[in-house]
C-alpha positions in Angstrom: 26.9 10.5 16.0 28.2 7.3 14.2 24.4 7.6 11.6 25.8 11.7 10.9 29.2 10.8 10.3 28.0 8.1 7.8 25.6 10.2 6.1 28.7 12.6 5.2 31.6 10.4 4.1 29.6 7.7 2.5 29.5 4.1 3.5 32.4 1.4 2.3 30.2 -2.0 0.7 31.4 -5.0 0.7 29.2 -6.5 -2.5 28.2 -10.2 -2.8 26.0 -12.5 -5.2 22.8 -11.4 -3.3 23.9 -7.5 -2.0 25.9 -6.0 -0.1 27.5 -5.3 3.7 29.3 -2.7 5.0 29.7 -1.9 8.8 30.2 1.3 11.1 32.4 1.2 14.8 28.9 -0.3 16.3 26.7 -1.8 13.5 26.8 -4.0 10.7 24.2 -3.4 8.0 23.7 -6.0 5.5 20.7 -5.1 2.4 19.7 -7.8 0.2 18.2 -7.8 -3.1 14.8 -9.9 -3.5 12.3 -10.1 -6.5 9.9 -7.0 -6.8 6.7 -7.8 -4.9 8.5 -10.3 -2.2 6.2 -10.1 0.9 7.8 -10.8 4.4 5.5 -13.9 5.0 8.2 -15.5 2.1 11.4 -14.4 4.4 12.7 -16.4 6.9 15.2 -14.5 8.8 16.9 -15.9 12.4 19.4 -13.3 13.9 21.5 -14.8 17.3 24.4 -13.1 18.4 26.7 -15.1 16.4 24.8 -17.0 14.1 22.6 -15.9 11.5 20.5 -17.2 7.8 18.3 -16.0 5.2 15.3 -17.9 3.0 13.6 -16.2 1.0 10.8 -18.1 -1.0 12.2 -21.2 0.4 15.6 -20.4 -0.8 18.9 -20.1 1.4 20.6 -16.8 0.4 23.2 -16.8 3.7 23.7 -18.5 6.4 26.4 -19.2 9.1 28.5 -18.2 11.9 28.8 -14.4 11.9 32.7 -13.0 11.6 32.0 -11.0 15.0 29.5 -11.1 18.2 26.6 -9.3 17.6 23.8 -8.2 21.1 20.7 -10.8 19.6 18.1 -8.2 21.1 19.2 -5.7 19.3 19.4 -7.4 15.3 16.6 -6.6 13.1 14.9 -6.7 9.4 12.8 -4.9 7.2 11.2 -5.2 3.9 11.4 -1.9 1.9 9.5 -1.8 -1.0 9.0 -5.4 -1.6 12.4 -5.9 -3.0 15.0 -5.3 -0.8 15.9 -6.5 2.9 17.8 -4.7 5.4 19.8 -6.5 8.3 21.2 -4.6 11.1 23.6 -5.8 13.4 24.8 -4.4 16.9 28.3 -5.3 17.5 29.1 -6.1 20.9 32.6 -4.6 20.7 32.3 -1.4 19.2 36.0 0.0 18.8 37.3 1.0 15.3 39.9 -1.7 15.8 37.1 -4.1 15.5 36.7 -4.3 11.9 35.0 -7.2 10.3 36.8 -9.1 7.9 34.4 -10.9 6.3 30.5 -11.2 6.8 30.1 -15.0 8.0 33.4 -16.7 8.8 35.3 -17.5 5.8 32.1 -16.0 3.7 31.7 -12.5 1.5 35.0 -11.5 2.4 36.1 -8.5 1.9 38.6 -7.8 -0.9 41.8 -6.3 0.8 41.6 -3.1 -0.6 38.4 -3.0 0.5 39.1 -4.2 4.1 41.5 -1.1 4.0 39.2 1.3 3.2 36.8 0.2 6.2 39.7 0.0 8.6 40.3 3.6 7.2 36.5 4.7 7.8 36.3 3.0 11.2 39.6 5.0 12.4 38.3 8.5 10.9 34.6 7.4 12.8 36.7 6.8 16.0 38.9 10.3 15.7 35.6 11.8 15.3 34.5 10.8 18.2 37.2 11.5 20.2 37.3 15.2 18.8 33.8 16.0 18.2 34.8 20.0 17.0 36.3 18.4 13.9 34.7 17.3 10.9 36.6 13.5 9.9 34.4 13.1 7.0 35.9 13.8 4.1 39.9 13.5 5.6 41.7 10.3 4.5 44.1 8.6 6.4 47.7 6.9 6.0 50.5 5.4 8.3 49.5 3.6 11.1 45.4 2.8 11.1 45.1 -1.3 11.2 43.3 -1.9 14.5 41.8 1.2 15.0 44.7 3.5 14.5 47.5 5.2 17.0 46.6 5.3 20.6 46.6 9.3 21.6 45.1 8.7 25.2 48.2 8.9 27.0 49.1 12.5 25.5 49.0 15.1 27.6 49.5 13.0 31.2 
């Protein structure tokens, strides 16, 4: 549901000196841009559930204590075309009030206009899973959103 909903209202990056991240209720996704005809025996990439770093022909790009938990078992990395590496990250609380701040704590922060706009995405990707008849994807949102948006489960009782 979450890959569908992305797909259709486009994805918020948050853009740093080697890429970009930008995250979803359960994932982060990070992509990294490498020098055309990097092979993966010159990336060295550890992903733990709250740490993670990046080498590259010897060379740190990131590394540091993630912003959020992440499930280890569940991280991985590829190489696409020799030039770009993609990171994804399972968060371990996946609830559109959990939006990531920053990358790595105190690291590739987000701007706050940007941190609004993926509060705003994470709280039209959690309305759109609690009303799956309804297409969220191209709807914006104002008033109350920070930490997920309102709480509507009482309604009705």
């Amino acid at each position: 549901m979450s890959v569908h909903f992305d797909e259709r209202s486009g994805v918020i990056p948050c853009k740093t000196p080697w890429g970009l991240w930008y995250q979803t209720m359960e994932d982060v996704y990070i992509e990294v841009n490498v020098l055309p005809g990097t092979s993966a025996k010159e990336i060295k990439c550890n992903l733990g559930s709250k740490q993670i770093s990046l080498s590259v022909k010897g060379q740190e790009m990131f590394k540091g204590k993630l912003f959020g938990s992440t499930i280890e078992d569940e991280a991985t990395w590829t190489l696409e075309d020799k030039k770009l590496i993609r990171i994804s990250l399972m968060k371990t609380s996946r609830e559109a009030g959990n939006c990531w701040t920053s990358l790595l704590e105190g690291e590739y922060c987000a701007d706050p206009l940007v941190q609004e706009q993926m509060q705003k995405k994470l709280t039209l990707e959690r309305f759109q899973r609690e009303n799956p008849g309804f297409d969220f994807s191209g709807a914006d949102i104002s008033g109350n959103y920070a930490g997920g948006g309102p709480d509507f489960s009482n309604l009705g009782k």
